[in-house]
N, C-alpha and C positions, 0 to 999 in steps of 0.2 A: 399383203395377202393374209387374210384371217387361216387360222390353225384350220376351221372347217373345211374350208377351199382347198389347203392345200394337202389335206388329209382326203379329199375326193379325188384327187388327178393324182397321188398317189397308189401303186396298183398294190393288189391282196397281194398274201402270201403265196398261195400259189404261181402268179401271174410272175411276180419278182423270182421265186425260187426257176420257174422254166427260164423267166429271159438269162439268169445267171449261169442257169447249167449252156446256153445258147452262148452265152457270151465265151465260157472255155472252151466251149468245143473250137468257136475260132478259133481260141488264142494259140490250143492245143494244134490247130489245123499248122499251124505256121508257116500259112502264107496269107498271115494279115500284114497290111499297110503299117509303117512307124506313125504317123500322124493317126489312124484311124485306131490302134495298137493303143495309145494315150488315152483315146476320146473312152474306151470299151472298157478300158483300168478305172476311169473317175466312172463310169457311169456302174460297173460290177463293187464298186465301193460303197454305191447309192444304196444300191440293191441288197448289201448285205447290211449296214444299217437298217433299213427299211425290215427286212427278215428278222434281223434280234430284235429289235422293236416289238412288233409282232408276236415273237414267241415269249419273251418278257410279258408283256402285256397277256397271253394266253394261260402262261405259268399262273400268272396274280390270278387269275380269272379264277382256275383249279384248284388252286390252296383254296381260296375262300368258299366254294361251293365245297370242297369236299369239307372243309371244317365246320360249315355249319348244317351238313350231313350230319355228319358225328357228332355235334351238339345236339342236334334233332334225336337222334338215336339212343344217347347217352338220356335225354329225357323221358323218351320213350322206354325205355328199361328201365329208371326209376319209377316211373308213373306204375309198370305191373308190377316192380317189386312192393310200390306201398298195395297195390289193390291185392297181391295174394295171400 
């Protein structure tokens, strides 16, 4: 399965962050199943991978627009210090 594919049937962050806070309130409920108890531990492990991923990927995103914000600006203040 190509990276694309599997990055589509992959859910957003939001989607992953509800099914995760859904998956504790089970676990919290504690009257889930021992087999079904398993299946909700590997699939909340998916989900929180998925989520750093994510906010990693969002972080890089931020740095870079806001640095070259500040390079923009940092030019943009030199450009009126030469013209005053």
């Amino acid at each position: 399965m190509s990276d694309k594919k599997k990055k589509a049937d992959e859910p957003g962050y939001a989607d992953a962050s509800g099914e995760l806070e859904q998956i504790l309130q089970d676990i919290e409920s504690g009257e889930i199943d021992l087999d079904v108890l398993s299946e909700k531990v590997e699939r909340a492990a998916a989900l929180l991978a998925i989520c750093r991923q994510k906010l990693a990927a969002t972080e890089t995103k931020v740095k870079k627009v806001t640095a070259e914000l500040a390079a923009a600006m940092e030019q943009d203040e030199a450009g009126d210090d030469r013209n005053a």
